[in-house]
Biopython code that builds the backbone (N, CA, C, O; Angstrom):
import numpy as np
from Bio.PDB.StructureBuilder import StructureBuilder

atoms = [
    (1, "UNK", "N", (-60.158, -79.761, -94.198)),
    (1, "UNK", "CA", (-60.838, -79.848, -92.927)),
    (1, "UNK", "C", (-60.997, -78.478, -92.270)),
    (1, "UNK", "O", (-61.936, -78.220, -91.517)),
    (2, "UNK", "N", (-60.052, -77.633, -92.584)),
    (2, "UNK", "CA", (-60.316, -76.036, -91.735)),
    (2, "UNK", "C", (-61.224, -75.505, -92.854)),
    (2, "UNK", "O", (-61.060, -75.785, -94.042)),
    (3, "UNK", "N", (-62.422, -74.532, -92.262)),
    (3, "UNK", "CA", (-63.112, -74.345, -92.644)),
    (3, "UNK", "C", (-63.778, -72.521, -92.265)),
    (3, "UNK", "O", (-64.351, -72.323, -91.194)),
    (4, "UNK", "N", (-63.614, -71.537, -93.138)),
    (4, "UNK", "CA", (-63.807, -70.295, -93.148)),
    (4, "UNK", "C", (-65.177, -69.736, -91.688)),
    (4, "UNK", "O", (-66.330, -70.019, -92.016)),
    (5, "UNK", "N", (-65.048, -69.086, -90.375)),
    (5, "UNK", "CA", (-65.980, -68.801, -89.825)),
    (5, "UNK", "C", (-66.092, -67.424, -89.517)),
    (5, "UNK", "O", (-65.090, -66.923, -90.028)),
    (6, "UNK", "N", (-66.793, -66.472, -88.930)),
    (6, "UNK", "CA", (-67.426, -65.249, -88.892)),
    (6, "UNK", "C", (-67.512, -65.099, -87.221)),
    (6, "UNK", "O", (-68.461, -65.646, -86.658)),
    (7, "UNK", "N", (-66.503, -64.343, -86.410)),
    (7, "UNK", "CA", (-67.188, -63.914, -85.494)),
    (7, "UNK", "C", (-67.767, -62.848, -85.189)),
    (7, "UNK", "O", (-67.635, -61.876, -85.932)),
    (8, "UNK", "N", (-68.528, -62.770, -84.055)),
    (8, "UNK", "CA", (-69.441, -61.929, -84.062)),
    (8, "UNK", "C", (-69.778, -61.161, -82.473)),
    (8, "UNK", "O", (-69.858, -62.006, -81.581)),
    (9, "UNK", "N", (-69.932, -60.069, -82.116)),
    (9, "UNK", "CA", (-69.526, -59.276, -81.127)),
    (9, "UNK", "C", (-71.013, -60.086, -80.215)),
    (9, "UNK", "O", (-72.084, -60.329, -80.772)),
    (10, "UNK", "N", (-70.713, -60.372, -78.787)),
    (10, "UNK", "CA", (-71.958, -60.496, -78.085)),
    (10, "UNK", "C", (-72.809, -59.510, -77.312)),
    (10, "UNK", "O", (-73.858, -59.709, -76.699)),
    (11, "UNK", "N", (-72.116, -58.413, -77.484)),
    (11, "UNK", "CA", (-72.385, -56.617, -76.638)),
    (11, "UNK", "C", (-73.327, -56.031, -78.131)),
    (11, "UNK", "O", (-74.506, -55.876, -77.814)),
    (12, "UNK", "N", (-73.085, -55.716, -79.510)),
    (12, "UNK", "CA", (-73.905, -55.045, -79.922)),
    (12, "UNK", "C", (-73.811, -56.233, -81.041)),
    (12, "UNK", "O", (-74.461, -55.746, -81.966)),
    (13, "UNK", "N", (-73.487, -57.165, -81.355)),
    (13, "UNK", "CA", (-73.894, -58.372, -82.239)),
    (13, "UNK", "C", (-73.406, -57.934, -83.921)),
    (13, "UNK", "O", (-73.963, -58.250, -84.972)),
    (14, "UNK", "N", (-72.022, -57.004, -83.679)),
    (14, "UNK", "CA", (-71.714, -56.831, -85.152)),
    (14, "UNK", "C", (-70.796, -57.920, -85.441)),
    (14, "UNK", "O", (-70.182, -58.584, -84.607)),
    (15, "UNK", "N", (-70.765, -58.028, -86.600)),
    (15, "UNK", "CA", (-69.604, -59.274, -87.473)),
    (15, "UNK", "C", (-68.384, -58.334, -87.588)),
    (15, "UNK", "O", (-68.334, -57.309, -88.268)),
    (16, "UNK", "N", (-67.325, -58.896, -86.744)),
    (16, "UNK", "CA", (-65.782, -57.990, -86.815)),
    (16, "UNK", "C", (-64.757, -58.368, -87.921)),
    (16, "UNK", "O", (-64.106, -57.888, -88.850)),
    (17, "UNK", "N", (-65.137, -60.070, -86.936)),
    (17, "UNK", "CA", (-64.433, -61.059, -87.641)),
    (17, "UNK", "C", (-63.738, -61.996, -88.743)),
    (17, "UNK", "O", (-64.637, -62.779, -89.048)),
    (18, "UNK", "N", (-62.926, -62.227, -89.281)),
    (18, "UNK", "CA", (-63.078, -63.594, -90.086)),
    (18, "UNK", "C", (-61.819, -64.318, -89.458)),
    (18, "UNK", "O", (-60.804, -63.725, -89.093)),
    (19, "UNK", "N", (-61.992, -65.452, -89.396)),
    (19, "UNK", "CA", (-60.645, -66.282, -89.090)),
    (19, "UNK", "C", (-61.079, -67.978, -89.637)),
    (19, "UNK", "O", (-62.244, -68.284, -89.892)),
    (20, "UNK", "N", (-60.292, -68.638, -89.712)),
    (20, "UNK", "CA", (-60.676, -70.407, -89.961)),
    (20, "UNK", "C", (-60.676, -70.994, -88.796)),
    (20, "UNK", "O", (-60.187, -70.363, -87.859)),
    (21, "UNK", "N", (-61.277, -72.484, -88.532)),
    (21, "UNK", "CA", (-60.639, -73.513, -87.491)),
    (21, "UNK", "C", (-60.931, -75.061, -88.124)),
    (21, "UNK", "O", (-61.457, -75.575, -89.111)),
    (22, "UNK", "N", (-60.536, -75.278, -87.422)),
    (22, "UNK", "CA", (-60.405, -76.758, -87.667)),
    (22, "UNK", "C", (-61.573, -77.414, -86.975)),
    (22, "UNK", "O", (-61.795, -77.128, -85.799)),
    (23, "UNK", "N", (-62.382, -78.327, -87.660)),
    (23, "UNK", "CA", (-63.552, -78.751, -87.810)),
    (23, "UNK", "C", (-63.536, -80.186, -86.342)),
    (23, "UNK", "O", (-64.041, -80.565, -85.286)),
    (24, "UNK", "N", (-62.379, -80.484, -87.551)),
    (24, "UNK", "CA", (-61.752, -81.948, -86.335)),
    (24, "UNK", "C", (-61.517, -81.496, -85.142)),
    (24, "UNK", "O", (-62.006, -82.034, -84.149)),
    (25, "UNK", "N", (-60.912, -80.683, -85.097)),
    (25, "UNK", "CA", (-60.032, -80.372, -83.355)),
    (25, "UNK", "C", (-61.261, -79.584, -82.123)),
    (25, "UNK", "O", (-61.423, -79.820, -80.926)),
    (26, "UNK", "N", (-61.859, -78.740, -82.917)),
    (26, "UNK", "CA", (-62.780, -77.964, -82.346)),
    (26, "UNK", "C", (-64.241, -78.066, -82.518)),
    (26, "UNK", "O", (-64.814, -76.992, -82.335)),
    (27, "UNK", "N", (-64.913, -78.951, -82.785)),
    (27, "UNK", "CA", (-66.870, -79.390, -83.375)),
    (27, "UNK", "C", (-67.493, -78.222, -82.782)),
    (27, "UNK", "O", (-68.260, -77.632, -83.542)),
    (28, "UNK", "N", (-67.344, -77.682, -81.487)),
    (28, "UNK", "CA", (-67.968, -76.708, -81.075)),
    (28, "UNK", "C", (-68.166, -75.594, -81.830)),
    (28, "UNK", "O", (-67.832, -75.411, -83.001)),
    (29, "UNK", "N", (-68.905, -74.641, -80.856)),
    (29, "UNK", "CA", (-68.754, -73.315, -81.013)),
    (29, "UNK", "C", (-67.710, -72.433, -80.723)),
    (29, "UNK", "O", (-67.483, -72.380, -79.514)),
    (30, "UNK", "N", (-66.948, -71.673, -81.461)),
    (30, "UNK", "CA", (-65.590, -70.872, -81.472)),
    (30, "UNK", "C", (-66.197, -69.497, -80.282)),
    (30, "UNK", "O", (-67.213, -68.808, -80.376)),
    (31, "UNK", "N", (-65.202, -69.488, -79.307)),
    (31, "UNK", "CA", (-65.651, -68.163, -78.301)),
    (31, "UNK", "C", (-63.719, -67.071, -78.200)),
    (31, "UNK", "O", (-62.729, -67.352, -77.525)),
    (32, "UNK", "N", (-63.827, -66.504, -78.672)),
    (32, "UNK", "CA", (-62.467, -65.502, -77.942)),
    (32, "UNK", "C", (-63.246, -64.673, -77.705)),
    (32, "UNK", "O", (-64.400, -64.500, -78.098)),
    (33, "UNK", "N", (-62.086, -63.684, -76.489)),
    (33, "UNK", "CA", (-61.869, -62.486, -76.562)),
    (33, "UNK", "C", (-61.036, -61.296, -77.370)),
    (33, "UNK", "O", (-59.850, -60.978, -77.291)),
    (34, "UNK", "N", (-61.924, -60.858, -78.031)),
    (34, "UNK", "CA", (-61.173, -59.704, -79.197)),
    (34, "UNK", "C", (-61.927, -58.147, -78.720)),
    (34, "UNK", "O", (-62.871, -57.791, -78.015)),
    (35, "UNK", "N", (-60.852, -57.492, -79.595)),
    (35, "UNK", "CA", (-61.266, -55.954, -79.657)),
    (35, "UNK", "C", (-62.745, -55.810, -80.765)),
    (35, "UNK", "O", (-62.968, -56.401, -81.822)),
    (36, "UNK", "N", (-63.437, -54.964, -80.153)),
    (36, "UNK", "CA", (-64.631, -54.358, -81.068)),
    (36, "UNK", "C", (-64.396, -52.965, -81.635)),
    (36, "UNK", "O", (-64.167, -51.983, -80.930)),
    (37, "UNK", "N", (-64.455, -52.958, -82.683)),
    (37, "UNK", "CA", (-64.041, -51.099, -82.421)),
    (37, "UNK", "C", (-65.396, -50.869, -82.727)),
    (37, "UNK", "O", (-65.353, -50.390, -83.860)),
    (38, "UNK", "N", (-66.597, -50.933, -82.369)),
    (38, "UNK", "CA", (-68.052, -50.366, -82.482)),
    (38, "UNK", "C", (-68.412, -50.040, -80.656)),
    (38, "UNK", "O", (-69.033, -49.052, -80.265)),
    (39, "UNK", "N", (-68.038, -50.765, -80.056)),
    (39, "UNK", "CA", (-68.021, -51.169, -78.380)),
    (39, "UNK", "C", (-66.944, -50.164, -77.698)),
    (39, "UNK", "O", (-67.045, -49.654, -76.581)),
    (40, "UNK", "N", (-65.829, -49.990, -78.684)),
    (40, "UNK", "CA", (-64.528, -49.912, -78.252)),
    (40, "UNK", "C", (-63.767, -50.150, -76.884)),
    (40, "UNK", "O", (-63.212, -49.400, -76.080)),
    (41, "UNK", "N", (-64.019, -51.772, -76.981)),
    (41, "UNK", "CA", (-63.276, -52.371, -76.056)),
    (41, "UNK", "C", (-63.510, -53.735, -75.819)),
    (41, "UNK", "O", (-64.668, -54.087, -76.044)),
    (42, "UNK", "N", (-62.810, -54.517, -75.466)),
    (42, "UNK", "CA", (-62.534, -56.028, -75.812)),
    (42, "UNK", "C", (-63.914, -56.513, -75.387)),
    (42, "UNK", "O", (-64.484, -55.934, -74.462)),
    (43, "UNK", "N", (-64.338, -57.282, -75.851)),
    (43, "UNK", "CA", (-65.354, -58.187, -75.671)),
    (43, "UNK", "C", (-65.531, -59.955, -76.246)),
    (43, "UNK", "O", (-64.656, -60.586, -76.839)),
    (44, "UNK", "N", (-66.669, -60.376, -75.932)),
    (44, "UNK", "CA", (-66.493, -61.956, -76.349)),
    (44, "UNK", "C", (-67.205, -61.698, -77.252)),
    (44, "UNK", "O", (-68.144, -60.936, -77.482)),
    (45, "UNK", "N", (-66.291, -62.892, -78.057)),
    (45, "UNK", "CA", (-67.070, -62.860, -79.364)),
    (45, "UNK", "C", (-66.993, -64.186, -79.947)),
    (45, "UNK", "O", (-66.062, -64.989, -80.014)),
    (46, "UNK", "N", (-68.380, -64.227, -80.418)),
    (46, "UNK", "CA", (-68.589, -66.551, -80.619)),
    (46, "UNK", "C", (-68.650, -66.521, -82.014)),
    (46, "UNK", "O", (-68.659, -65.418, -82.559)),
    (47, "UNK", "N", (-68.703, -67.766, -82.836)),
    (47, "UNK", "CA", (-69.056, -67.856, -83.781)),
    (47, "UNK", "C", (-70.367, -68.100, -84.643)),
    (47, "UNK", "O", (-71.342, -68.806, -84.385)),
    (48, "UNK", "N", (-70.145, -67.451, -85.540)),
    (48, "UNK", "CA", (-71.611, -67.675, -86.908)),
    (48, "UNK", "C", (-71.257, -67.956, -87.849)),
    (48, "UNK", "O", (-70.055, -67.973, -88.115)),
    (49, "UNK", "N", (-72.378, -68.338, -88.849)),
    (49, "UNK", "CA", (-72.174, -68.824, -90.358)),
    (49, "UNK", "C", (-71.299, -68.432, -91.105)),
    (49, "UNK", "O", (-71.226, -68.869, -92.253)),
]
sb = StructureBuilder()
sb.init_structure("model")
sb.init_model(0)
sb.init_chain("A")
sb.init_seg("    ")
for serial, (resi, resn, name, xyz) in enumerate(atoms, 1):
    if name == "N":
        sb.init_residue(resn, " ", resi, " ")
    sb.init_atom(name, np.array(xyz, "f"), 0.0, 1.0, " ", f" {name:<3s}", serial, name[0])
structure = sb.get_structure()
């Protein structure tokens, strides 16, 4: 059921990311706040393919 996703910076739209989630628990769209080091400095970042 957990399933491999890609996040992705919403300030200059690079792929930082990789992490899993759980399909069941979460159907949505995945949003944290993480570090960018292209931005260099925390920003939101959602998920993609």
């Amino acid at each position: 059921m957990r399933v491999r996703v890609t996040l992705r910076c919403n300030e200059c739209k690079q792929r930082n990311y990789n992490t899993v989630k759980n399909k069941k628990n979460t159907p949505d769209r995945l949003e944290m706040n993480k570090y960018c080091r292209f931005c260099r400095k925390h920003t939101l970042h959602t998920e993609t393919k």
